[in-house]
LOBAPA-512127 format. One record per residue (C-alpha): residue in one letter; x, y, z. Coordinates in steps of 0.001 Angstrom, whole numbers, padded with zeros to 6 digits, always signed. Layout:
BEGIN
AXYZ/...
//
This chain:
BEGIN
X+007745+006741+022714/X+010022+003420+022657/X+008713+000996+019853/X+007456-002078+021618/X+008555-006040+020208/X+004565-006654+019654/X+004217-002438+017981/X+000975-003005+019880/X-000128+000941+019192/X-000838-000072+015830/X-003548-002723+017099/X-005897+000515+017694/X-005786+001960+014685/X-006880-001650+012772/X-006404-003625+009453/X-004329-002283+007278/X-001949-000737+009942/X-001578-003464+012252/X+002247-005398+011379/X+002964-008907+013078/X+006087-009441+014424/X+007044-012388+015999/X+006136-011851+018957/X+002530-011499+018343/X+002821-013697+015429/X+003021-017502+014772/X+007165-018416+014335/X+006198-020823+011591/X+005795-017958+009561/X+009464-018105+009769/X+009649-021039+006715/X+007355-017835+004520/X+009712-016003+001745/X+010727-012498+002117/X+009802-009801+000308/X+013523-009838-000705/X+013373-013090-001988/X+009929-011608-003988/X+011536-008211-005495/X+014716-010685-006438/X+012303-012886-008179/X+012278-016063-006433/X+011937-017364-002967/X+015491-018172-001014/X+014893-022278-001482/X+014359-021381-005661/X+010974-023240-005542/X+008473-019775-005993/X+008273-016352-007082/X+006306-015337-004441/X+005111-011751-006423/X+003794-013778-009022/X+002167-015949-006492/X+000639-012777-004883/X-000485-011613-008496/X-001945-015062-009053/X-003443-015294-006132/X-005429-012055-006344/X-006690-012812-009693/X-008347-015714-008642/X-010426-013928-006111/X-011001-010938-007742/X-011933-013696-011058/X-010208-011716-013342/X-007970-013277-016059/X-006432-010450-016736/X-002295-010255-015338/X-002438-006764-015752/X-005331-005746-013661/X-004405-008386-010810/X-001123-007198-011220/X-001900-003394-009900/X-004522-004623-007424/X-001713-006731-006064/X+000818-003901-006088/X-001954-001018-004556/X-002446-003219-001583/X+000833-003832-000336/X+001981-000327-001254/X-001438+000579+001515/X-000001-002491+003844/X+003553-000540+003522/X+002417+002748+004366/X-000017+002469+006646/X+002487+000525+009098/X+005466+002637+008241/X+003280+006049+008777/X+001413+004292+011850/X+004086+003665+013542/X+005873+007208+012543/X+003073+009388+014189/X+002529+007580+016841/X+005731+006510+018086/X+007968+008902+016600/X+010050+006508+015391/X+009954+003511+012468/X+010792+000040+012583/X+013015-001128+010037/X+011360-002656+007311/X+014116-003979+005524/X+012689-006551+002450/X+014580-009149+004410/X+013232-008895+007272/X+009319-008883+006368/X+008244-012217+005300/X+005314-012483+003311/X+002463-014923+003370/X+001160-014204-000314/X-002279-016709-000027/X-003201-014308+003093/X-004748-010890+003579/X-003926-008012+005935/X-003069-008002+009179/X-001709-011733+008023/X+000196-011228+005235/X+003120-009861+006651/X+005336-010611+009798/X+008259-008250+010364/X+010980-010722+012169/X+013046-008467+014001/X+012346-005249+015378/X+014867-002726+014882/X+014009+001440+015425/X+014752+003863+012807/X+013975+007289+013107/X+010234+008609+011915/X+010705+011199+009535/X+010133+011759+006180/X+013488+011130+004539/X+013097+007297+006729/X+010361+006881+005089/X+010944+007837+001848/X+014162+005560+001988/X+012339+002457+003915/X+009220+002321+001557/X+009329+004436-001535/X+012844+002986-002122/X+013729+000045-000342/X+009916-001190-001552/X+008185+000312-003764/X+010833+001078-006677/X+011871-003236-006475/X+008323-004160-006421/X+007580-001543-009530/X+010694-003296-011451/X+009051-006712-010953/X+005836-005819-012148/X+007067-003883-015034/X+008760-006809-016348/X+006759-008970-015933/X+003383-007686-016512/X+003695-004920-018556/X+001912-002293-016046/X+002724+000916-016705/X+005166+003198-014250/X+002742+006016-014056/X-000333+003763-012902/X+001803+001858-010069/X+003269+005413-009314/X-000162+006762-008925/X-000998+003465-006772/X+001643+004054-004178/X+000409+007852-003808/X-003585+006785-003712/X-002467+004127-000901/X-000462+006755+000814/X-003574+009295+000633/X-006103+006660+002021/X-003494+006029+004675/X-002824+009241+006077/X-006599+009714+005430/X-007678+007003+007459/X-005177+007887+010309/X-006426+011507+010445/X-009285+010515+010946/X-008747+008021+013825/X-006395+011061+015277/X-009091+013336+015268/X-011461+010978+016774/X-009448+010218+019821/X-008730+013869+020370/X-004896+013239+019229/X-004511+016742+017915/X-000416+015970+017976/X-000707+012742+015400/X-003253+014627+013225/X-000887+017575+012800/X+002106+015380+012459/X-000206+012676+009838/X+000120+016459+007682/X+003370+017137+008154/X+004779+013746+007027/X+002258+013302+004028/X+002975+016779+002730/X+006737+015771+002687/X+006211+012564+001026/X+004178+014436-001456/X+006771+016554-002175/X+008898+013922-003282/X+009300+013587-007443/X+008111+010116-007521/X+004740+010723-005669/X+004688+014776-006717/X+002482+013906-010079/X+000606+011186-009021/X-002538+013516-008671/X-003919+016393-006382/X-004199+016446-003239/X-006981+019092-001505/X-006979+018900+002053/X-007502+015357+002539/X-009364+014658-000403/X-006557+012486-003449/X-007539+012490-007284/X-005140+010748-008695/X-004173+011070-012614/X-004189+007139-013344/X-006421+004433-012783/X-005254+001153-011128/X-007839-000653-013593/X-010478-001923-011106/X-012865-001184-013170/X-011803-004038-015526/X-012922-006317-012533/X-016249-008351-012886/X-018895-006262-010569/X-016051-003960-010764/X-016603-000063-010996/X-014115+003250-010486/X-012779+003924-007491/X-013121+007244-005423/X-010170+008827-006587/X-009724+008060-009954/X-009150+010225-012735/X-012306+008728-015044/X-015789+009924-014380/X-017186+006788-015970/X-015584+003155-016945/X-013796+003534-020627/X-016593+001999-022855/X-019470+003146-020930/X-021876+005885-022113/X-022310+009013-020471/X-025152+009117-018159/X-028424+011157-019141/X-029477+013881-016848/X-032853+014421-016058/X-033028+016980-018567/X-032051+015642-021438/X-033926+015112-024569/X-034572+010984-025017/X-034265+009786-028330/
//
């Protein structure tokens, strides 16, 4: 299957997974940074550094004052943006538009499907060593660099980000598969994610059963007002917190 200028099979599948391209999306977007001009550090016209705009920008409506923790939740959900349009379009077209960091502007005040508007659409093959190069390196390793520097977040928690986003993806797209009777994209959903598994980076993020991810890091949601653990992480309870009491125990 030909990708289409609009990649309208990725409207179906919703949210995360849809990617704008100019033809579906607004032109203006043109005058937005890239996410070049992000993992380089500032935008093209040297006003903005757009990933510290997007790490700003999720602090304040997450209210937490804490870099750090904005930082990660910042990082997790374009690593899930990333993936979910890159594996999207792999199952069910076969094939993967390039997502070059030049080529995907970035509207950091915005959420998904907003936030990002590829500009050109140019096919790449869809399997696993294309997307290995197109997001784990050509994304995920700049945006890492950026954050290490200049938040201090730890390798092994944005590691274990990229595979918990790539889990939920392929989750969420099995599951879509298997509810439209699309036997071929659910068997192909495994294929790819087992690959991308395999790969060193993603390899030790956690363990994967089936579909089910625990990862062996926290992304530090938790640290978020109202916040709690999310359903993969490696904590049974919030650092701080005391254990639970079972029915059975002794009070006092």
């Amino acid at each position: 299957m030909r990708l289409d200028p609009g990649l309208s099979a990725l409207r179906p599948l919703g949210g995360f997974f849809v990617l704008r391209t100019l033809v579906s999306g607004d032109c203006a977007a043109r005058g937005l940074p890239t996410l070049a001009d992000g993992y380089a550090g500032a935008a093209a016209d040297g006003r903005s550094d757009p990933v510290t705009a997007r790490v700003t920008t999720v602090g304040e409506r997450l209210r937490t004052a804490e870099p750090r923790v904005a930082a990660s939740l910042a990082h997790q959900g374009l690593a899930a943006r990333l993936w979910s349009a890159a594996l999207g379009c792999a199952v069910l077209y076969g094939r993967l538009p390039d997502l070059d960091p030049r080529l995907l502007r970035w509207d950091v005040r915005a959420t998904a499907p907003d936030d990002l508007l590829l500009t050109e659409v140019r096919p790449l093959p869809g399997d696993a060593a294309t997307l290995t190069a197109t997001v784990l390196h050509g994304h995920l390793e700049p945006l890492a660099e950026v954050l290490r520097a200049r938040h201090g977040v730890a390798a092994g928690l944005l590691w274990g980000n990229a595979g918990s986003a790539l889990a939920a993806t392929a989750r969420e797209l099995g599951r879509w598969a298997r509810a439209h009777g699309r036997t071929d994209a659910a068997a192909r959903t495994r294929a790819l994610t087992g690959e991308l598994f395999a790969h060193p980076l993603l390899a030790g993020t956690g363990t994967r059963t089936g579909t089910a991810f625990r990862r062996r890091s926290c992304c530090l949601y938790y640290r978020v007002p109202g916040g709690g653990l999310c359903g993969d992480c490696c904590l049974v309870r919030p650092p701080g917190c005391a254990p639970r009491s079972s029915p059975e125990a002794a009070s006092g």
